[in-house]
C-alpha positions in Angstrom: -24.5 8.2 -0.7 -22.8 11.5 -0.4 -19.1 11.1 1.6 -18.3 14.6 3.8 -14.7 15.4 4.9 -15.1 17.6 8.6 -12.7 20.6 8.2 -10.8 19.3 10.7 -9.6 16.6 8.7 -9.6 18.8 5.6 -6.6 21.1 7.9 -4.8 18.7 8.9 -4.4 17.1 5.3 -3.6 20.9 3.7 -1.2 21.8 6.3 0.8 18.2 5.1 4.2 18.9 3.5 3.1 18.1 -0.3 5.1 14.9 -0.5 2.9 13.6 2.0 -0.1 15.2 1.4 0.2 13.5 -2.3 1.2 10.5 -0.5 -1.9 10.8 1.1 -4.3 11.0 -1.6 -2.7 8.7 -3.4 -3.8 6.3 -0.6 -6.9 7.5 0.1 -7.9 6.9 -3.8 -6.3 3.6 -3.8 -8.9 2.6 -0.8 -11.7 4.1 -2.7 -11.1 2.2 -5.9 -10.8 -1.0 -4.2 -13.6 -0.1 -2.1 -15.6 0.2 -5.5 -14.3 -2.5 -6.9 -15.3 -4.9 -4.5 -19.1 -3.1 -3.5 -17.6 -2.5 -0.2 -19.6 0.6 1.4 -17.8 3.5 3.3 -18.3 4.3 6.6 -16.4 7.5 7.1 -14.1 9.5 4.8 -12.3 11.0 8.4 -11.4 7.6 9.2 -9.8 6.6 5.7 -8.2 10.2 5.8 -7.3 9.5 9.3 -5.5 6.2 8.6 -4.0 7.1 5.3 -1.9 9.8 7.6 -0.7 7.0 9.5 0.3 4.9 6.7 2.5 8.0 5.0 3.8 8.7 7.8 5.3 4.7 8.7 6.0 4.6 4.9 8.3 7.4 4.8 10.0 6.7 8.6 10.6 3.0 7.4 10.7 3.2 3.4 10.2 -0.1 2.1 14.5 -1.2 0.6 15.2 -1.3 -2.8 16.1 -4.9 -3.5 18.6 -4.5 -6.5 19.7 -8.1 -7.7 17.1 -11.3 -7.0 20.5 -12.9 -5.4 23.8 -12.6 -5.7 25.0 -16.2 -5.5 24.5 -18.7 -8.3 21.8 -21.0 -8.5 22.5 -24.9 -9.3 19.9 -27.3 -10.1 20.2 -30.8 -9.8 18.1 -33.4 -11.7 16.1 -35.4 -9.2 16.9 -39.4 -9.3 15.0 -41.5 -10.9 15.2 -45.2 -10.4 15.9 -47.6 -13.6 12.6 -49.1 -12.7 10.5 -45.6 -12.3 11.9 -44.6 -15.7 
């Protein structure tokens, strides 16, 4: 099966900034692995293109917060009860 990119698509990827273009086809390469990986056929390399554009572009509006320390408060832990006639 032999995947085609129209040259419409292939512009509007090249005229990316080259954050997101890489972005981009890091995405795109991501979906085809898994695509592979799970025997899942394609339908149409535009779409995934498409739709990888989309994702960049709500990943770098709303970048996903660095989460620094677990918590910052310190965690007890209390045995549970046991009865005298469970033990």
């Amino acid at each position: 099966m032999q995947l085609t990119v129209s040259s419409e698509t292939l512009r509007k990827v090249n005229n990316l900034p080259d954050a997101k273009r890489a972005k981009v086809i890091s995405i795109v390469k991501r979906h085809l692995r898994a695509c592979a990986k799970n025997g899942c056929p394609l339908e149409s390399l535009d779409r995934v293109y498409l739709e990888a554009m989309e994702v960049a572009e709500m990943e770098m509006k709303f970048p996903e917060p660095e989460k620094k320390f677990f918590r910052e408060w310190e965690a007890r832990h209390y045995d549970q009860y046991i009865s005298p006639k469970a033990a």
